[in-house]
Phi, psi and omega in degrees: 000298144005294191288294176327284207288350182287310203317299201291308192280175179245189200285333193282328171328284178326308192274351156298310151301333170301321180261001143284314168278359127347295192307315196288336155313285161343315176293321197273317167305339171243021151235032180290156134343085207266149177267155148280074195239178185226135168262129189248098163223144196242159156237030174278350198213172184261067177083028153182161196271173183267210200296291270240285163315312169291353166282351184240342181311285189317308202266349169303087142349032191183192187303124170221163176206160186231139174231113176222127180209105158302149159273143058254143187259142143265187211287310171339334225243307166292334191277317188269344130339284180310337196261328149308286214284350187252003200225340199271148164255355149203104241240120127229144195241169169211059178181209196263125170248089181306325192309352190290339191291291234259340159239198150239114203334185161241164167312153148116304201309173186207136180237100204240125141298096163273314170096137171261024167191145185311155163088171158255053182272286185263144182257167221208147153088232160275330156309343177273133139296137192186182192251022179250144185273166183280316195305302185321308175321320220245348154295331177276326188265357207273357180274357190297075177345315166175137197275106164273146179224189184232057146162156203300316176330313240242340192297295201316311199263327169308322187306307192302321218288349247215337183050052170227161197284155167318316183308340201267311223254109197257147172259079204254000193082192189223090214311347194276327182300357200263316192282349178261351177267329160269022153204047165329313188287327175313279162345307157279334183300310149333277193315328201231013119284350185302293194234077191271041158279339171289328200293140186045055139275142100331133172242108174268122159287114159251140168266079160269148184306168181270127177284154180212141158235136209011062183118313190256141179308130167226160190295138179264129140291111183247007149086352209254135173267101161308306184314318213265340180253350170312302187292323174320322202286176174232153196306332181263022191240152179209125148245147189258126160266146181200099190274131177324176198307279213274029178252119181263342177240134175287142182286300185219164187264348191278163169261140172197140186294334198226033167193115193260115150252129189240009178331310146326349196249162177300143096049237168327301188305297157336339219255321191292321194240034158309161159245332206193126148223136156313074173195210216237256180231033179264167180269354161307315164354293167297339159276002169278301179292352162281350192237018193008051154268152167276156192237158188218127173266109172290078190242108190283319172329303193339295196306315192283341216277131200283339208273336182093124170230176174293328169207159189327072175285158319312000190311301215261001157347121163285011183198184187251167195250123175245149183220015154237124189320308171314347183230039206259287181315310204284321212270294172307305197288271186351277183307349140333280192298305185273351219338109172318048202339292178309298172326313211288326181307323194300298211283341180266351175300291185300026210209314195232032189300324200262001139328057196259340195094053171214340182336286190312323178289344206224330154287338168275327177274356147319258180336326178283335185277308064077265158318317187290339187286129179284012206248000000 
């Protein structure tokens, strides 16, 4: 039957009806009831939130529910989307909610940007070349009640990246940050019962970021001869790799005793039990320097790379930045030894002031004020 209505009808038909009933749906969800609930919705993940949502998830008190669906969603998948999101009396996301294009709060509702990663680094949003137009840009963040970021610097370039007044961008921190500054040693110890291929290692995290060409994800080349940095090692050094949410291809397809992919584990935890991280144009960054690990940026790329940053790159770098592979190993170890103290202090002072381990408290108690409002 599928095929029967493609033949006969044509694709501008189809998606005109489709976008009709969008609307009516959309219409009919907002003269529902709003719950008093908090929707926790993400598209970083599959059936469950990351560091950075579950920190505030974990310490919320009261009704909640989670829609975590990577994208592209089906329409089933979209029919329960709308209906969370037009029915919740406070929506937090820590990514892009597109569905926002298509609606409008209700009185009362509330919309919170937690956002997944610290800082002002890489640009993002309307400050990003990308195939989504500033209008579209500017329909998904413009609803936001209010963005958090983590440190007074940062209100300014979210205001811009996000086409919201300053006033919306609380610098309350960044709740996933809280558990690794008060409990690093916990974390790692974790991490290496978890994977007790780590125990008496050096340890390298490398974290890279996702590539994108015109708009869209496409597969990253990191340049790296796996065999050949396998044999490099030395029996007590291991590397963990843990390639971002929407990167999908394997870096290399071989077993190798002393280079792990680890994509599955938190983050942080990972993060915790480094020695040296690894990574590019990603916002792990900040959790190495919140966690006074040294970072070595690996950028093979840099000349091609499109998104633009906040600051000087590589001058304003909290570490040093390489872009060949053959010099990769040597560049970790070096920074291993020496670690740039200062740099890394300049950058989490100008980056994270509002990282105090408190964050996740002063965002829940948002949200509770928030649920308690009668309108």
């Amino acid at each position: 039957m599928k095929e029967f209505l493609k033949r006969i009808i044509s694709y501008g038909m189809r998606r005109k009806v489709l976008t009709l009933l969008n609307h009516i749906w959309v219409a009919f969800c907002s003269l529902l009831p709003v719950r008093r609930l908090v929707l926790f919705y993400t598209i970083r993940a599959d059936g469950k939130l990351l560091d950075n949502s579950k920190a505030v998830y974990d310490t919320l008190n009261c009704k909640k529910i989670i829609f975590a669906h990577k994208q592209p969603h089906s329409k089933l998948t979209k029919v329960k989307a709308y209906y969370n999101l037009l029915t919740s009396k406070v929506i937090v996301t820590d990514d892009y909610c597109g569905y926002m294009r298509a609606m409008t709060l209700r009185q009362g509702q509330k919309l919170l940007q937690i956002w997944h990663g610290c800082g002002a680094f890489k640009k993002f949003a309307l400050d990003a070349r990308t195939d989504v137009s500033p209008k579209y840009e500017r329909a998904a963040h413009s609803q936001y009640s209010a963005a958090i970021v983590s440190a007074e610097s940062c209100r300014k370039v979210f205001a811009r990246a996000f086409g919201i007044d300053e006033s919306r961008c609380l610098a309350l921190g960044i709740p996933m940050t809280d558990y690794l500054i008060k409990n690093a040693s916990e974390l790692k110890n974790k991490a290496l019962s978890d994977y007790p291929v780590l125990k008496d290692k050096t340890v390298y995290l490398y974290c890279p970021t996702f590539r994108e060409k015109d708009g869209q994800v496409c597969e990253f080349d990191c340049k790296i001869n796996w065999d050949n940095l396998s044999k490099e090692l030395n029996d007590n050094e291991i590397i963990i790799v843990r390639k971002h949410p929407v990167e999908n291809r394997l870096f290399f397809e071989k077993d190798y005793k002393n280079i792990i992919d680890l994509t599955e584990a938190s983050t942080i935890m990972l993060t915790a039990a480094a020695d040296v991280v690894i990574t590019d144009y990603s916002s792990v960054v900040h959790d190495a320097v919140l966690a006074s690990k040294p970072v070595v940026f690996y950028c093979p790329d840099i000349e091609e790379y499109g998104r633009g940053f906040y600051i000087s790159y590589p001058e304003e770098l909290p570490g040093p930045a390489v872009t060949e592979a053959d010099r990769l190993l040597e560049t970790v170890r070096e920074t291993k030894e020496k670690p740039p103290v200062a740099e890394i202090e300049r950058f989490r002072r100008e980056q994270l002031e509002a990282c105090d381990g408190h964050s996740t408290e002063r965002v829940v108690s948002m949200i509770e004020k928030w649920l308690k409002d009668s309108r």
